[in-house]
C-alpha positions in Angstrom: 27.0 -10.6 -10.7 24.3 -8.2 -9.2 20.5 -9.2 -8.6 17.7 -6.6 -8.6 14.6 -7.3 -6.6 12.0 -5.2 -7.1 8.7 -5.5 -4.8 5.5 -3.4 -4.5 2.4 -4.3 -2.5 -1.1 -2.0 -2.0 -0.8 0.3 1.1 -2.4 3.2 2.5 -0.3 4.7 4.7 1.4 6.4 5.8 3.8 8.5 3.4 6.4 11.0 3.9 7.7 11.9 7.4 5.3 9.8 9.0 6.9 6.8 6.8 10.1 7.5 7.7 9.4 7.5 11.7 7.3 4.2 11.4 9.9 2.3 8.9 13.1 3.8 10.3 13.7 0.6 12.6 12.6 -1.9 9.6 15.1 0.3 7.8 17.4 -0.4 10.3 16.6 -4.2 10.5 16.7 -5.0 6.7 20.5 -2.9 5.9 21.9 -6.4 7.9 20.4 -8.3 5.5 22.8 -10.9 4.3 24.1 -10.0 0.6 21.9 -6.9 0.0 24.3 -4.0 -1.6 21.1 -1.4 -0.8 17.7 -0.8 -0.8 15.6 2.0 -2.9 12.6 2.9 -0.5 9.6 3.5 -2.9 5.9 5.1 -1.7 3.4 7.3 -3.4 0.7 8.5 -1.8 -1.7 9.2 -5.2 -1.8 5.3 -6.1 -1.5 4.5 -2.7 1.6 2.3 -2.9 4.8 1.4 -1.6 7.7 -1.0 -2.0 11.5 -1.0 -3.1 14.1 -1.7 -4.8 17.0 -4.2 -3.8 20.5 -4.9 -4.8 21.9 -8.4 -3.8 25.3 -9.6 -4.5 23.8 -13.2 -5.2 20.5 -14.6 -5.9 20.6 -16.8 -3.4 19.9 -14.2 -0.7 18.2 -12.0 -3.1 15.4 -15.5 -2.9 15.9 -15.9 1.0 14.8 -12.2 1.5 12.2 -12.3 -1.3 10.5 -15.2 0.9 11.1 -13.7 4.2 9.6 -10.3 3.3 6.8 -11.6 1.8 5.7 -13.3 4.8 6.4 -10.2 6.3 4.2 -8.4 4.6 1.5 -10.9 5.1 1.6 -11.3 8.8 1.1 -7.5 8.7 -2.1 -8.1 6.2 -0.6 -6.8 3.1 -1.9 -9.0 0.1 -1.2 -8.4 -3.6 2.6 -8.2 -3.3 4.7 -8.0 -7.0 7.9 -9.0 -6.9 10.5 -9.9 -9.8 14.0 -10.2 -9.8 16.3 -9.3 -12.7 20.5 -9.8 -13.2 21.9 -6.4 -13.6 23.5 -5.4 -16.6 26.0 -3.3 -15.3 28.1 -2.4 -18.0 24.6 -1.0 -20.0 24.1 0.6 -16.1 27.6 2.3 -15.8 26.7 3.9 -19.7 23.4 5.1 -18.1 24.8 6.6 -14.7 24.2 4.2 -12.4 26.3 3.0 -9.7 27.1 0.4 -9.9 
């Protein structure tokens, strides 16, 4: 079974290229995260927010990085972080393209 956490948090920069050259080591830093399958990077500039998308191979670790990200976030002063975590359907997924 495959967990989806899915987090978002107000921020105001920076987007794009400038993103990528601040978050690349984060980047690198969170793909040896214990159980996660990947990560969907999400930003947009307009509502002036970012977050992602994870794919953990058990909720355990799905829960550990939840925690640890989120604490994270706040020692960087980030408040009003979403998060929720869903079990992925992935025969409903496969139908719809996904892969999974």
């Amino acid at each position: 079974m495959q967990y989806l956490l899915q987090m978002d948090f107000p921020y105001s920069g920076p987007f794009g290229d400038e993103f990528y050259t601040q978050m690349k080591d984060l980047a690198s830093d969170i793909a040896t995260e214990s159980g996660l399958v990947y990560k969907l990077w999400t930003e947009n500039a307009d509502t002036q927010e970012a977050g992602g998308i994870y794919v953990f191979d058990n909720l355990e670790d799905a829960n550990r990085y939840l925690t640890k990200h989120t604490e994270r976030l706040e020692s960087f002063g980030i408040t009003g972080i979403r998060a929720k975590t869903f079990i992925i359907n992935k025969e409903l997924s496969a139908i719809t393209k996904a892969s999974v």
